[in-house]
C-alpha positions as CSV (number, residue, x, y, z in Angstrom):
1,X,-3.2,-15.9,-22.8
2,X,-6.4,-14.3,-24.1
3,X,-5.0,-14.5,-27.6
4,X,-4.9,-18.3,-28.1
5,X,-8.2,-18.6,-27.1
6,X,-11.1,-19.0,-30.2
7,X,-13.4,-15.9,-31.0
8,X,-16.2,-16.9,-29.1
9,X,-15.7,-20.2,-27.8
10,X,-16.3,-20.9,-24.1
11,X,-13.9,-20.5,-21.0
12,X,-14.0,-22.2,-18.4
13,X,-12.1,-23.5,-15.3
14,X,-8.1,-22.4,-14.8
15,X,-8.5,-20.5,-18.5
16,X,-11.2,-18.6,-17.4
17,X,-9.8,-17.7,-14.0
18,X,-6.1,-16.6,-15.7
19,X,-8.2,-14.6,-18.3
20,X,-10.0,-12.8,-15.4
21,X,-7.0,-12.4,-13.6
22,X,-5.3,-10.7,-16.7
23,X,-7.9,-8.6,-17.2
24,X,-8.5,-7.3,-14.1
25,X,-4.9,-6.6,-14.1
26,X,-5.1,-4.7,-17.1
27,X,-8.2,-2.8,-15.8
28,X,-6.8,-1.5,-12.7
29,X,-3.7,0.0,-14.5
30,X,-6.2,1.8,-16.3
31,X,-6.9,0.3,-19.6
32,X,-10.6,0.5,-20.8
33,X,-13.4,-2.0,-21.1
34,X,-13.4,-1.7,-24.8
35,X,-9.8,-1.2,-24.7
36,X,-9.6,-5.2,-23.6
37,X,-12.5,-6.3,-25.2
38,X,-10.8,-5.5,-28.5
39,X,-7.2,-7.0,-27.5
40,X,-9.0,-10.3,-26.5
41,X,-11.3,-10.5,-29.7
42,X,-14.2,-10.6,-26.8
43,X,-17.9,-8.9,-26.8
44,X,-17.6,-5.6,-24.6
45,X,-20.0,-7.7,-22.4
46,X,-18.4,-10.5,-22.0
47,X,-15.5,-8.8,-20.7
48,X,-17.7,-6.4,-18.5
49,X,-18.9,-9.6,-17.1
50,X,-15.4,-11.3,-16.4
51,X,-14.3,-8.0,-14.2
52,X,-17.4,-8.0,-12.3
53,X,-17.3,-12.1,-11.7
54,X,-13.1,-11.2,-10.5
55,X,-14.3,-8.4,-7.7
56,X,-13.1,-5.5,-9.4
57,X,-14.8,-2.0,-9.0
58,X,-16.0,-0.9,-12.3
59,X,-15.0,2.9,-12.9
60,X,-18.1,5.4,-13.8
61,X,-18.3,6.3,-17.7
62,X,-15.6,8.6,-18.9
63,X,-12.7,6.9,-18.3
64,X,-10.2,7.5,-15.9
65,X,-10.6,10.8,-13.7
66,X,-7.9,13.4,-15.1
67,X,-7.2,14.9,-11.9
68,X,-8.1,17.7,-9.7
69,X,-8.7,20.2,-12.3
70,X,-11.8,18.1,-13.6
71,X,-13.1,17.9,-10.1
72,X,-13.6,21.6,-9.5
73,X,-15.8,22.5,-12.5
């Protein structure tokens, strides 16, 4: 996992495409860019970029949308 990997040094191949897996994962249940970025020990854009290499759609700012009360203002 993410956390055997050094701070900053390069992933590549089957690493990089478990990382991206797990983090897309992570993202889609609802945990936060910066959220991950700071459990992996990774830049906010390096983990920004590994969602957007694995297909995932990025939410707007704000976080997640807190339901149909939010909506009607």
């Amino acid at each position: 996992m993410a956390e055997t990997l050094k701070k900053g040094s390069r992933v590549t191949g089957a690493a990089r495409e478990k990382l991206a897996a797990d983090l897309k994962k992570k993202y889609d249940s609802g945990a936060s860019i910066r959220a991950l970025a700071e459990e992996t020990g990774r830049s906010y854009g390096f983990v920004h970029r590994m969602l957007s290499e694995s297909g995932v759609t990025l939410r707007g700012r704000g976080g997640a949308t807190r339901g149909k009360k939010a909506a009607t203002g």
